[in-house]
Each structure stands twice: as C-alpha cells, then as structure tokens.
N, C-alpha and C positions, 0 to 999 in steps of 0.2 A: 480462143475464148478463155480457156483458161489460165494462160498468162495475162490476160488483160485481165482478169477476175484476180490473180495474187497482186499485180500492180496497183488495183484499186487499193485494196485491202493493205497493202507498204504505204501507201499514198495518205488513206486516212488516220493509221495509227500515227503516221510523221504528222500529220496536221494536228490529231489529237495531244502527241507529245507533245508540239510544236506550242499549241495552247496552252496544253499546262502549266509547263516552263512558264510562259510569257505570267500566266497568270499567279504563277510565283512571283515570278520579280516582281511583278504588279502590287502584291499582297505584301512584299517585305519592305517596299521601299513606299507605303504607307505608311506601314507600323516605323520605320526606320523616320518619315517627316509626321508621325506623333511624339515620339521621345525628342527629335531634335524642338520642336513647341514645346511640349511642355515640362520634359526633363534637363535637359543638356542648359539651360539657363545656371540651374544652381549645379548639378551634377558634373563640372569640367575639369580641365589638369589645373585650372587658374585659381577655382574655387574650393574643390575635391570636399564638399557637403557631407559631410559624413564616410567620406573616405572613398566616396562611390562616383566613376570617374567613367559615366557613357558616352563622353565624345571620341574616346575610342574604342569603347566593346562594337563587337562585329555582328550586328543581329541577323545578317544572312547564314549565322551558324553558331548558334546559342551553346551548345556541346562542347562547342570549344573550353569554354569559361561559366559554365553551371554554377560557380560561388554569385558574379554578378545577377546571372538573370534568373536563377530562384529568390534572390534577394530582391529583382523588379516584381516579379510573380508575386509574392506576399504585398509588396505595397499596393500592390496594384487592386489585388481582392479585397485588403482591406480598406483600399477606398482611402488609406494614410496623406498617399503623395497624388497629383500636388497638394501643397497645404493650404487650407480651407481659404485663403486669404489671396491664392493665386487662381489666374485662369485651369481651368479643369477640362477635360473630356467629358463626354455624356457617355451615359454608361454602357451603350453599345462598342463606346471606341474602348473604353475600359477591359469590355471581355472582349472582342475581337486580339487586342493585342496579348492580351494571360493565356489565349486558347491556342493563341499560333507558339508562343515560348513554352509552353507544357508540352505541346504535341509534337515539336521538335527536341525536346530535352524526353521526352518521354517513347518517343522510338528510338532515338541515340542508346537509353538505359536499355531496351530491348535486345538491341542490337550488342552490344556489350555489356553485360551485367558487372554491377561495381556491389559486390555486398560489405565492403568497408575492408579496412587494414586486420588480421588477429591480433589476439590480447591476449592475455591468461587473467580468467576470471576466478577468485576465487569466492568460496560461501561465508557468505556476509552471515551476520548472529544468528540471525529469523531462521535463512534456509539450515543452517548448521545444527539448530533444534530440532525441526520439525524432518530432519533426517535422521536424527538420532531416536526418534519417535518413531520411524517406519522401518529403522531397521532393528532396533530394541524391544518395541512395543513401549517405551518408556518416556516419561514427560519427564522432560529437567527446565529448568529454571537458568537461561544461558543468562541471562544479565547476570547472574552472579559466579558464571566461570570467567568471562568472555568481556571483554569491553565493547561498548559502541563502537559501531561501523564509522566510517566518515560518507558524506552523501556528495554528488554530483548528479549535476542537471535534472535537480529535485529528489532522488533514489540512493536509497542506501545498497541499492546492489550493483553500482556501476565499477568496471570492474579495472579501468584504472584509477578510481580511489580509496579500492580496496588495496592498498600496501599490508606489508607482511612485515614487523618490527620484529626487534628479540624480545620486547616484553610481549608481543603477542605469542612468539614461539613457547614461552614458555608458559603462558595460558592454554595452548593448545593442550603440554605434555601434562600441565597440571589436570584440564579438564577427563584429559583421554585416561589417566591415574583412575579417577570420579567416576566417571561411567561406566568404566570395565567395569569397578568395583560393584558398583550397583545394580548393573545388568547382571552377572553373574553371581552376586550375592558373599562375598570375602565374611568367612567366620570370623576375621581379628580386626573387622568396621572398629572402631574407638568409639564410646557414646561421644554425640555431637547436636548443636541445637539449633533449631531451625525457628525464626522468626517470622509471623503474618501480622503483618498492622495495618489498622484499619483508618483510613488518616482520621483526625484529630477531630474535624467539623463535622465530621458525616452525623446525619440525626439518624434517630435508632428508634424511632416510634413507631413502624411496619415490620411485615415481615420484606427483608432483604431480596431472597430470590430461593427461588423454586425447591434448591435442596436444601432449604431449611423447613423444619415442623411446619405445618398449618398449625395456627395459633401461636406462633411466634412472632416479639419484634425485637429488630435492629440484629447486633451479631455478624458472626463470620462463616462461610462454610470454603473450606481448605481441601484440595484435592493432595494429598503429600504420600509421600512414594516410603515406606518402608521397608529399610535394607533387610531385613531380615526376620525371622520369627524369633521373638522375643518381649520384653517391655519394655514399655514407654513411659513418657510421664510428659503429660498434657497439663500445660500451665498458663492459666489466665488472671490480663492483668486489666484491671478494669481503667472505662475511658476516662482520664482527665480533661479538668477545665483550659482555659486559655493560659494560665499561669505554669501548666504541666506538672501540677501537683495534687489540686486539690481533686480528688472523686466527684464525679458528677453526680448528682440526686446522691440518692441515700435517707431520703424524711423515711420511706417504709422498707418494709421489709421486700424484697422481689424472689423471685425464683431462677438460679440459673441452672440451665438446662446444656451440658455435655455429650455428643452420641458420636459414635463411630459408624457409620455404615446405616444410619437410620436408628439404632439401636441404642439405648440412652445408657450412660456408661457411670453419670453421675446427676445426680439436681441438688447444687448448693441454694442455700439460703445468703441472699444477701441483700444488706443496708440494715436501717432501722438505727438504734442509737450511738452504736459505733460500726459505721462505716467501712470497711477495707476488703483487702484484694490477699489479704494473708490467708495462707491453706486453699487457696483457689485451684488445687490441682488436682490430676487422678492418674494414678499408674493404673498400668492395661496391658493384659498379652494379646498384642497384636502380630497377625500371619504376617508374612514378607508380602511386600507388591505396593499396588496402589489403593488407595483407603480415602474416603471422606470424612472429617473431622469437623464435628460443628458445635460452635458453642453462642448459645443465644438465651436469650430470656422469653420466657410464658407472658405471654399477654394476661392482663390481670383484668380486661374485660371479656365478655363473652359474644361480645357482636364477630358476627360472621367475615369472612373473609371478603375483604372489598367492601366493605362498610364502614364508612369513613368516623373516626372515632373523635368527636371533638374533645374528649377528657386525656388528651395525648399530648404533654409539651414536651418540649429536652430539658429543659429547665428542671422538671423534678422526676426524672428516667435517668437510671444507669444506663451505663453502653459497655461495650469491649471496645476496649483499648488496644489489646492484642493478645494473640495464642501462641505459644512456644511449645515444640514437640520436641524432645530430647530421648533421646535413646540411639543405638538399641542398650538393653541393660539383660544379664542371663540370657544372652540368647542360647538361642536351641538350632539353627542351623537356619541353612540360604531359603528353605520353605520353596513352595512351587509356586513361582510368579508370570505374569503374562511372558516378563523377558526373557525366564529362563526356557520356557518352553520355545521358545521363538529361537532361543540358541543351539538348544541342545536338542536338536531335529537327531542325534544316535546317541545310545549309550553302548560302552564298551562292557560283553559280557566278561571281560579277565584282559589280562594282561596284555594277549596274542592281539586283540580287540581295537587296543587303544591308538594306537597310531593312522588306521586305516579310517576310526569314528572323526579323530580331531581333525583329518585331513578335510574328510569331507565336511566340517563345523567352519572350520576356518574357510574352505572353499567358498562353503553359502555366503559366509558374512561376507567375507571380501567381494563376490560378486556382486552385490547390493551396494556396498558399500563404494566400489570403485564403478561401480555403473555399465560395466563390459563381463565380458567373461575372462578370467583369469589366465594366466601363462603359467608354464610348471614351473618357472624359475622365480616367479612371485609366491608360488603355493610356495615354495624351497625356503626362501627368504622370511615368510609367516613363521613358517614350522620351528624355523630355530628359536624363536623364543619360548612356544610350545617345550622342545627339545629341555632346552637351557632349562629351564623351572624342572623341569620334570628330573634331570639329571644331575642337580646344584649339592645331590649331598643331605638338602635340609629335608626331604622329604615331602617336597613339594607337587599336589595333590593333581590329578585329571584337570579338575576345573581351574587350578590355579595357573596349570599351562594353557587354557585356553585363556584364561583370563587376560595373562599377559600377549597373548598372540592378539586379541582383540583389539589391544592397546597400541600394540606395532600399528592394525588397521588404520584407527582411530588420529596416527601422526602419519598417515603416507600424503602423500602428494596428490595420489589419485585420488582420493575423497577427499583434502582438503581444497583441490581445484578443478575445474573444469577443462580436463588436458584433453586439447583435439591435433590432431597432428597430422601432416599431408602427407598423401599417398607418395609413393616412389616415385622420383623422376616427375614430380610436379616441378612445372617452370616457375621460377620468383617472381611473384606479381597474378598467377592465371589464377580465375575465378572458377570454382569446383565447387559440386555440390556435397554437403558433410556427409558421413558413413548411414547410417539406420542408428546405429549405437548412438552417434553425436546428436541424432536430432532428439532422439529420446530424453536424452540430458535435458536437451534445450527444451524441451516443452514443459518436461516435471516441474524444472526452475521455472519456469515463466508460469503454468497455471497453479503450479502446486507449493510454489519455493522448497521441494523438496525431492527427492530421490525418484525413479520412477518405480514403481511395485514391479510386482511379478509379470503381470500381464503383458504390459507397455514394453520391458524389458525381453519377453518371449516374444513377443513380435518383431521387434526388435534385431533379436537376433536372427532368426529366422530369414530377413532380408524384406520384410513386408511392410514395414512401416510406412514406407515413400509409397507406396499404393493408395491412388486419392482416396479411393473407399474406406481401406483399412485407415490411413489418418485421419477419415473426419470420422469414422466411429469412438475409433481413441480420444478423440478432443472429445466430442458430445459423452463419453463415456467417463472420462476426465472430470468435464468441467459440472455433471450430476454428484459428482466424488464432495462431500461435505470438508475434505481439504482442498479447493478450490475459494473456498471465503478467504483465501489468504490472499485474491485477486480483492478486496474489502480492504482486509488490514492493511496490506505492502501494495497495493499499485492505487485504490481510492483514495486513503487516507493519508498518504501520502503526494497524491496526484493535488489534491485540494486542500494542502494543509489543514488534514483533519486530526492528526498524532496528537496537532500544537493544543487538542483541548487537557491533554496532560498535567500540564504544566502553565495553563494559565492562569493570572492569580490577579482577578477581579477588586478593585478597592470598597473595601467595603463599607464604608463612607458613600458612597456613590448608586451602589450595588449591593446593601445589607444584606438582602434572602436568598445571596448566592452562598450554597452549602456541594459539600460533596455529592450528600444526593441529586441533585441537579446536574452537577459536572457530568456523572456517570449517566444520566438520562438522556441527557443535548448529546454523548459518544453513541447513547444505543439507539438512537433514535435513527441517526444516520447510519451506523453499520444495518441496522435493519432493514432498513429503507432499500440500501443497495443490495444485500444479499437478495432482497426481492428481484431486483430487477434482472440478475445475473439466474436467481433460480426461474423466473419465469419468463425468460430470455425476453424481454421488452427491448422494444427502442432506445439508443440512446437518448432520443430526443423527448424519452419523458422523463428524466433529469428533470428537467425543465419546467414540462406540463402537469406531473403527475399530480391527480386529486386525492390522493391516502399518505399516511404518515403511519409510525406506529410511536405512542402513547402509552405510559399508566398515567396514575393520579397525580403524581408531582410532576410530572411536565406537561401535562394538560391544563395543572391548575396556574403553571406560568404561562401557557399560551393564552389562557383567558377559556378554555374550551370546557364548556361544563358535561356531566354524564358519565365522567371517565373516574372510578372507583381501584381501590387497589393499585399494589407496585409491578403486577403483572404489566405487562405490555402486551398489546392488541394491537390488531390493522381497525385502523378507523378512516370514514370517509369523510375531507376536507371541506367548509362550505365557503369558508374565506378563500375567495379568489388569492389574494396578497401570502398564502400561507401554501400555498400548491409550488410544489418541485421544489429542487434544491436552492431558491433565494428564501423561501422561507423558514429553512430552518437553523434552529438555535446553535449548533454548533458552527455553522458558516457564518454566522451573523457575529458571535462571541471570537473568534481566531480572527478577524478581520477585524477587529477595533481593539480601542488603546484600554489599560485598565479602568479609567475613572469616565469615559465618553467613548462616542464613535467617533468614527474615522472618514467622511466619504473617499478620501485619498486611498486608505489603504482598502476600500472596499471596491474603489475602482479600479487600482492596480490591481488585485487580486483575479476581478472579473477579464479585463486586458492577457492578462499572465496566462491563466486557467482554461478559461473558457473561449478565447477571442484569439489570443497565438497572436497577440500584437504588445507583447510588453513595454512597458516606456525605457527609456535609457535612466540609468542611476542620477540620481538627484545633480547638481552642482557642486564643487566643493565648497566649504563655509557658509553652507544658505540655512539660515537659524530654524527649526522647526517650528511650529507654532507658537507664540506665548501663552502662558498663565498667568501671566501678571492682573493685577486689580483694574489698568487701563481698559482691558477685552473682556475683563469676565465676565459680565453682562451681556454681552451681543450675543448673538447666534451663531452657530456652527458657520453658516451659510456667510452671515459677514465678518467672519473671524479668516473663512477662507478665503474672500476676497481681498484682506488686507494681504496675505499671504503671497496671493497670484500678481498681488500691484509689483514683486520682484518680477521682472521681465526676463531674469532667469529663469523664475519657476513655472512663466504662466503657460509656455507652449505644450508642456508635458500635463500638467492639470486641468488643460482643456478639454483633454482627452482622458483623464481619469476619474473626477470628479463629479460630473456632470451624470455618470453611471452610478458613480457612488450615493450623490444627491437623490438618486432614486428612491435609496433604500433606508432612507432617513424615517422613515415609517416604523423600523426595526430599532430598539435601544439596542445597547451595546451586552447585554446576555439573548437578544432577540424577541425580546417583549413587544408587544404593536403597543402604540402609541400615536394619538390624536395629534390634530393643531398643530401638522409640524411639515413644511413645505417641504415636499417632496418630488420636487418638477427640475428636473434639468437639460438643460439645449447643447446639444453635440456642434462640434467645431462644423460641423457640412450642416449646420441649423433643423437637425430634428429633434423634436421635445421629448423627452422621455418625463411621461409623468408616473410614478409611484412605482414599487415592485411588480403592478400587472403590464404596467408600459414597458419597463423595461424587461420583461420575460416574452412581450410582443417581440420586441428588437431584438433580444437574442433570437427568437426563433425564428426573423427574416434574415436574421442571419446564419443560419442551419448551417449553408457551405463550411465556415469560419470555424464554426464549433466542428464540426464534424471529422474537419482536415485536423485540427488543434490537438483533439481527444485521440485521434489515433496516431498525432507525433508521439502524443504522451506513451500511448498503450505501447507503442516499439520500440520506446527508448526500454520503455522499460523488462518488455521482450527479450531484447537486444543484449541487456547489458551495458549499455553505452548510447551517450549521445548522439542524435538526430544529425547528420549529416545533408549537402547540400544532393549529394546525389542519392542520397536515398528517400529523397521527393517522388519521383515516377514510383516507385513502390507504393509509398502510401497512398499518392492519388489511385493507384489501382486498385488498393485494399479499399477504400472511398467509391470507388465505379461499380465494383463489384459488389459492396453491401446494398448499392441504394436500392437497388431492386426488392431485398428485405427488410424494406424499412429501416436499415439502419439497424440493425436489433445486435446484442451482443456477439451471441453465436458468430453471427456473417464478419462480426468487423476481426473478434479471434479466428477464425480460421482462416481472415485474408493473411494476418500479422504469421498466422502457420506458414501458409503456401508460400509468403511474399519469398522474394531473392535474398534479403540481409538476412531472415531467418534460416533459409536454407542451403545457403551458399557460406565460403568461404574463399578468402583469399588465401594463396601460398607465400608462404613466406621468403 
C-alpha cells in the first residue's frame, strides 16, 4: 500500500513537472512568434534598426544577454515599438511578453547579484561643504574655494566624472590652508574682504525675508562667519541703474538701517539733493563666529505688514547694491565660536597635558572626517604636523599644532574620497555586501550629501547598522534631519532641471516684468513645494496631483491668484485645475522654454526625459532649428512647428515630443496662463491630450512609467553612478515593494537602502 501511495505521488509530481515544462515551452515560443511578427521585420542582421538585432537573441533565456531584453522591456512598456504606423499587439500581448522577460531577468538577478563594477568616488563641492559644516560647525562659501563639479547622467555627484586635476589639488591644499584657519581661529588672519551683491534687477520695495526688520523694504541679510574677535568695517554700496552708474531714486531723503544680530549698529541718512553711497560704512567690534548682517531701508509708510502699498515704485526707491565686510582690524584673539568648541573637546592643564589632549582632538576630527574609526599609524601620521609646529623653533602655539594637523586632515584621501576596499581573499569579480562603516558613508552621501553624525557612525560601528530595524530607524530618523532638504537641492533640482532657474535670462522685450524677484519666487515655490512632500512623506504621485503650492504676493500676482498679501510665503489651496502638481509651476514651465517664447519641443522632451524614461535620440546633424525670419513670424507656435516636422528627419522624434508639449501651451514661457491658445495634441498611438489637465490625466495612467523612471533617477543618484541594464530587477523591486504604500517617499528611499547596488559591492 504504501509503495503504491509513494508511486502515485513520483507519478503525479512527473506529470506536474511534466506540465510545466510543456507549458514553458508553450509560453516561450509565443512570446518568441510575437517578436518574430512584429519585431524581427526591422530589428535583423540585414537591417540592425537601431543597432538592435533579435533574429538572433535567445528568449528562452533572457539572462543571458540583459543589455538586449531590458532594452525590449522598456519599449515594450512604453508602448514606443512598434511604431504607430505598423501592425501592433494588443495590450495583453504587450504585458504578457514584459512580464515573462522581467521575471526571468529578475530571478536570474536573484540568483546572482550584480551590484555593478567599483569606482572611487570622490565629494563633489555641495557634499565637501556641508561636511565641513558637520564636522566644524562652520558654513563656508565652496564656490569660491572649489570649482564646479562636472555632471553625468544628470548629477554632479557621479563619481566617474568626478576627476582629480592639479588645479583642483591645489584648491583642495588652498581650501584646507581656509578652513583650519577659520575653524580654529589664527591670530595673524590679514584683514581681507568679503563681497554680497544683490543682483542688479531685484526691486526693493518689500521687506526681503524674514531676517530682516518688520518695517523694512528691499536690502540684504548676510549670514558671514567672523575669523575672529575684533573690528570690522561694514560697507555699503548703493543699487545702480542699467547704465552701472548712476544711483537709483534719490528725489528724497530715506533711511538706511545697518544691524548686526538684530541690533542696529547704524541709520544713515540717504538721498535728497546729492545723492551717494560716500561714508556708507560702520566699523564694529564684532565676537569671532557666525553673525548676521543686515542692511536695509525703513519703509517710509506705515501700512502694516502684507498690505500691499501702491505708493511703492523702483523708479524713485533706493536699493543696495551690495555689502562688503572687511576685517578683522585690532583683533583681540580667536574668541569662542561654535567651531572652536566643536574642536577643542580638551584643554591641556600645562605642558605634561598637551600631547595626550591633541591626540585625542585630532582623534575626534579625523574620525568624522575619515568616516571609520582611526588606526594608530594614521593618529602617528596626523601628530607630526601637530609635532612639527609645535617644535619648529618659532614658538608655535597648542592651537597652531592642531591647526595644522587639521589641515593634513582636511588633504587626506580618506575624506577627500569614498575609499571602500574588499575584505581579504575576496575573489575578483564576487559580489559581497559593504562593511556597517561603508554603508553609513553611503546613506549620509545619498540623504544628507554629507558626513554621517555621531549617531549613524555609533551604530555603525557597533556592527548594527545592517539590522532592518536599526536601518529603517536611521533612515526615518535621517530623512526628519532638516539636512535631508539637500534630497530638494542635489537629487530634485537637479533631477528636473530646476538649478537652470539660476541662470536663466528671459528677453525682456518679450517678458518685461521678469525681475529677480520673481526669479527667486518660481526657485521657492518649488523647493517648497517638494520639501513638503519629503517632510510629509506623500506619494510620489502627487507630483502630479497636488492641490496646494506655496505663494507670497509677487508670485501670486503673476499666477493671476488674488488674496495673497506680503513677501512671506504660505501653503495655499489651488482651485485652477491647470495649476495643480508639478505641470503647473513657474519654474518648470520657465527652464523648459527658449528666452523670447515657449517651446512645445523642449517641453516635451523634458516630460519624455524626466517623467516618462523614454527620451528621444539627439536631433539629426544639420537640421536648422526653427526660423525667425519675417516669412513665419506671424504664424503660430503650432504652424511654425509643423513647418518644422515637414523635415522627414525631424518628424518621427516630434511626434512623440510635441504633441505633450502642445499640451502645455496654456503656460507662457515664465508660466503665466494664458487664453485663446490651442492646447490639444494627438499622440503617435492617436490619444488626444487636451490642455495641462489632460495631460496630467495621461501621466497618471501612466503611473507604471513614471514611477520605474523616478526611481532610475532616485539610484543613480544613490549610486553614484549610472543606471545600468542589470540593475533593473533591483529597481522593479524597489517599485513592487513601495506600491503597497502608495508610492510615498519613505517606501521608494528605503527600497534604494535595502536594494543589492546599494548594499553590495563587487571585488575587485
């Protein structure tokens, strides 16, 4: 009986295998007589379409060759190939085939983890700042040690285009000279002067922002770092007209108002029948550290704050032009500043003292600094500079040997780079997961662009970081950290070309009541916008949807939104459909078009690139951009483009860009709405996308698209390095595993934690 009971049981698992086999091969060699229909036509060795050649890839084993069929996988979702003009699948045969090549490429990655080739990364300007902040307590001004990064695959922290030249080396030895001196506080500083200018357009008829006076308008307030306890001398230069000469207003007299710390240091008298900027200064003994410096003018009415003054023009208002702090002058010594306390964790009672205090000084910093815990042959290696100063003869003081030992810090390798190195007798090639120490690097960098603190670093070592518990407390505990907006600055505003509102420069011919103030509002409106969404861990898909913005008076009064008073900023709720999520705001709308008009081209390559993870290929060579000539300048956008597209070069790539762009022809080109202006365009597979709310429909039935897109972006930038074919299964899983929480930032960052490329490494 009970051999015949185990025979059954051999019997029906063969028959069950037996089945499934069959119904493999059954499954493959469909999907295998759908590509020979409807791909293998253009896709062959005859024709090689874009270089992509499936009459001989092997789809009974996708793994093999993951460059070709992640490259099917994307066309296929995006619904690209075939092209609108050939026979097609229906969209069950669509996802039947993307589901069976992900799910075979995505247990293959299971089965052997690929977390990419190593690099050596080093800190790009931003992180190199905002480490010298966490481990100083001190803000500096890196653009003016440091030059720009170079960027790759959108990010200036990718870390093979971060190259190492001699002129950076010696920006480095220059910068690290800078900052010992400053953190530590050097009695023989040389007075030196520091320039704030205000650009040249800004109007100055408000009050600016928050750390200036109530009752003031226009002006500057300066956060500036003071080497030392001593005096200063604070000197302003008043704003010029367009010619860069002559003083703006001046019919009456005004009031300028100087304060340090809230505290008014001076109120000159200025304008009336002669005019100038002569004796605009004020010496001041100012403590060592950091100080706010503000210089601004008294409002010469009395209407309350946020009540809108129509007796305010530029036209007859002074402004500032710019502040120069110069000093220090007599000082009195280094004073007790945030940084020095932050360094000088011992003091030595005498002489016996000194070597045991500095050891443990340099200890701390270099632990911080190098992001592990130190070796005695590195503390050895610090000390001598220590040593040296201190034994040089010239009488070179405690602090001036730590000074210079900080400075050795400040050029090592280990804080210049992110050095990870494999364990012993690791094989060339095998995939291993990084130390406790390496991943800590890896997270500070990615949510913080900076060093990781105390905490993260204690656990760290400890061995508990890789405890799921303990890492999602660290992230959630991380990503609450108000240095966390640098996921805003360095991974949004640069994911979505938002930097480029820097530097754009509107004709103003076209665009007259574009002013700096505006510039800086279209920048806060959006980092606002997303700091919300990261602080209140929302979906990513209200991007998209969201009904609030945040507003003061001058970018209210260009959206056309009335009620909005003052230069404060506020959450306000949206009632313009057309004005909700990210298609409607002014800074996406102004980086996406050309100075004197919009663009639907680059507004639809932008949304393809960005949001869709389907960008077009580079234009043709020699294909004329639009004309301006007197022939077109009367037509419309809409039949200037189609003369355009009658190039049979350009039109297959513009069918697919344009048509999203025409959307958003509702938007001018600073993002004003605008009547009377056809806003309807038809996608190459003939769906109509009518106005900014159609096409905010159509992205969000296309969720998948965005969603896979958004977190190539979020891990490249993780990463450090470009999105690879095999680190697909990763991100679909970081995608599987958020949608359960809607998507929300939290879920899609701690997949990018967990994933394999974050926490793996190859050997080298």
């Amino acid at each position: 009986m009970r051999i015949t009971l185990l025979a059954g049981v051999w019997t029906l698992l063969f028959v069950i295998e037996h089945a499934e086999a069959s119904a493999w091969q059954s499954s493959v060699a469909s999907h295998q007589t759908v590509l020979t229909k409807y791909c293998v036509t253009c896709h062959n060795e005859k024709l090689r379409t874009a270089g992509l050649l499936l009459d001989k890839a092997d789809i009974d084993h996708p793994a093999d060759n993951p460059e070709i069929w992640e490259k099917v996988i994307r066309k296929l979702r995006t619904r690209e190939m075939p092209p609108a003009r050939m026979p097609r699948p229906d969209d069950a045969t669509y996802e039947s085939v993307a589901k069976y090549l992900e799910s075979a490429l995505d247990q293959a990655a299971a089965a052997r983890p690929n977390p990419g080739r190593p690099t050596v990364y080093r800190l790009n300007r931003s992180q190199y700042g905002n480490s010298i902040r966490d481990l100083f307590d001190l803000e500096i001004d890196t653009a003016s040690l440091l030059p720009a990064d170079d960027s790759g695959y959108g990010f200036d922290n990718i870390g093979d285009v971060l190259t190492v030249s001699p002129m950076l080396l010696e920006k480095y030895l220059s910068a690290a000279a800078t900052i010992s001196r400053l953190a530590v506080g050097d009695r023989s500083i040389s007075p030196t002067s520091a320039d704030y200018q205000i650009r040249p357009d800004t109007v100055q008829t408000e009050r600016e922002t928050v750390d200036l006076p109530v009752g003031s308008r226009g002006g500057i307030a300066i956060r500036h770092y003071f080497p030392l306890d001593a005096e200063y001398v604070v000197k302003i230069r008043l704003q010029r007209g367009k010619d860069g000469t002559t003083i703006v207003g001046g019919s009456e007299q005004r009031q300028l108002d100087i304060r340090l710390d809230g505290a008014r240091l001076k109120l000159f008298a200025v304008g009336g029948d002669n005019i100038s900027d002569e004796g605009l200064e004020v010496r001041a003994a100012v403590k060592a550290g950091p100080h706010l410096v503000a210089a601004t003018f008294l409002k010469d009415t009395v209407k309350p704050e946020g009540i809108p003054d129509t007796t305010t023009t530029q036209a007859f208002f002074e402004g500032v032009g710019d502040v120069s702090i110069a000093g220090p002058y007599s000082a009195h010594g280094p004073g007790d500043t945030p940084s020095r306390r932050k360094i000088f964790v011992c003091r030595p009672s005498g002489p016996k003292d000194e070597e045991t205090c500095a050891t443990k000084i340099i200890t701390n910093v270099a632990r911080r600094a190098y992001r592990r815990p130190i070796k005695a042959d590195e503390i050895a290696a610090l000390f001598a500079p220590y040593k040296a100063t201190r034994n040089n003869g010239t009488g070179g003081s405690f602090e001036d040997g730590i000074r210079m030992a900080l400075q050795r810090i400040l050029v090592s390798p280990y804080f210049l780079f992110r050095v990870e190195s494999d364990p012993a007798g690791m094989a060339a090639g095998a995939a291993y997961r990084v130390s406790d120490i390496e991943l800590a690097s890896r997270l500070s960098l990615f949510l913080w662009s900076s060093i990781p603190d105390d905490d993260l670093l204690n656990v760290a070592e400890r061995g508990k970081l890789k405890e799921p518990a303990v890492l999602e407390q660290q992230v959630k505990r991380m990503l609450a950290d108000s240095r966390a907006n640098t996921l805003v600055s360095n991974f949004v505003n640069q994911w979505l070309y938002l930097r480029n509102m820097e530097s754009v420069l509107p004709d103003p011919a076209a665009f007259p009541g574009f002013d700096e103030n505006l510039r800086a509002a279209l920048a806060k409106e959006t980092d606002l916008f997303f700091e919300s969404m990261f602080r209140e861990d929302r979906s990513i898909l209200d991007m998209l949807r969201a009904d609030y913005s945040f507003l003061n008076e001058r970018l209210a009064r260009h959206y056309g939104i009335s009620g909005i008073q003052g230069s404060e900023f506020r959450r306000v709720s949206l009632t313009d459909e057309a004005r909700k999520g990210l298609l409607g705001k002014g800074s996406i709308l102004t980086v996406t078009s050309y100075p004197n008009r919009t663009s639907p081209t680059m507004r639809g390559k932008w949304l393809l690139e960005n949001l869709l993870g389907s960008p077009p290929p580079p234009p043709p060579p020699n294909v004329p951009s639009l004309k301006e000539d007197q022939e077109i300048k009367g037509l419309t956008m809409r039949k200037r483009m189609e003369l355009h597209q009658a190039n049979p070069a350009c039109s297959s790539c513009h069918a697919r860009m344009d048509p999203l762009g025409y959307a958003l022809e509702n938007f001018d080109g600073l993002g004003r709405s605008r009547e009377n202006i056809d806003s309807v365009g038809i996608l190459p597979d003939g769906t109509t996308v009518n106005g900014p709310v159609g096409l905010r429909n159509i992205l969000l039935s296309k969720k998948d698209q965005f969603i896979i897109t958004l977190t190539e972006r979020l891990l490249t930038y993780a990463l450090e390095r470009g999105v690879e074919p095999f680190d697909m299964p990763a991100i679909r899983n970081i995608v599987r595993n958020a949608a359960p929480n809607d998507y929300r930032w939290s879920s899609l960052i701690m997949g990018v934690v967990n994933s394999v490329p974050f926490q793996m490494r190859r050997a080298r």
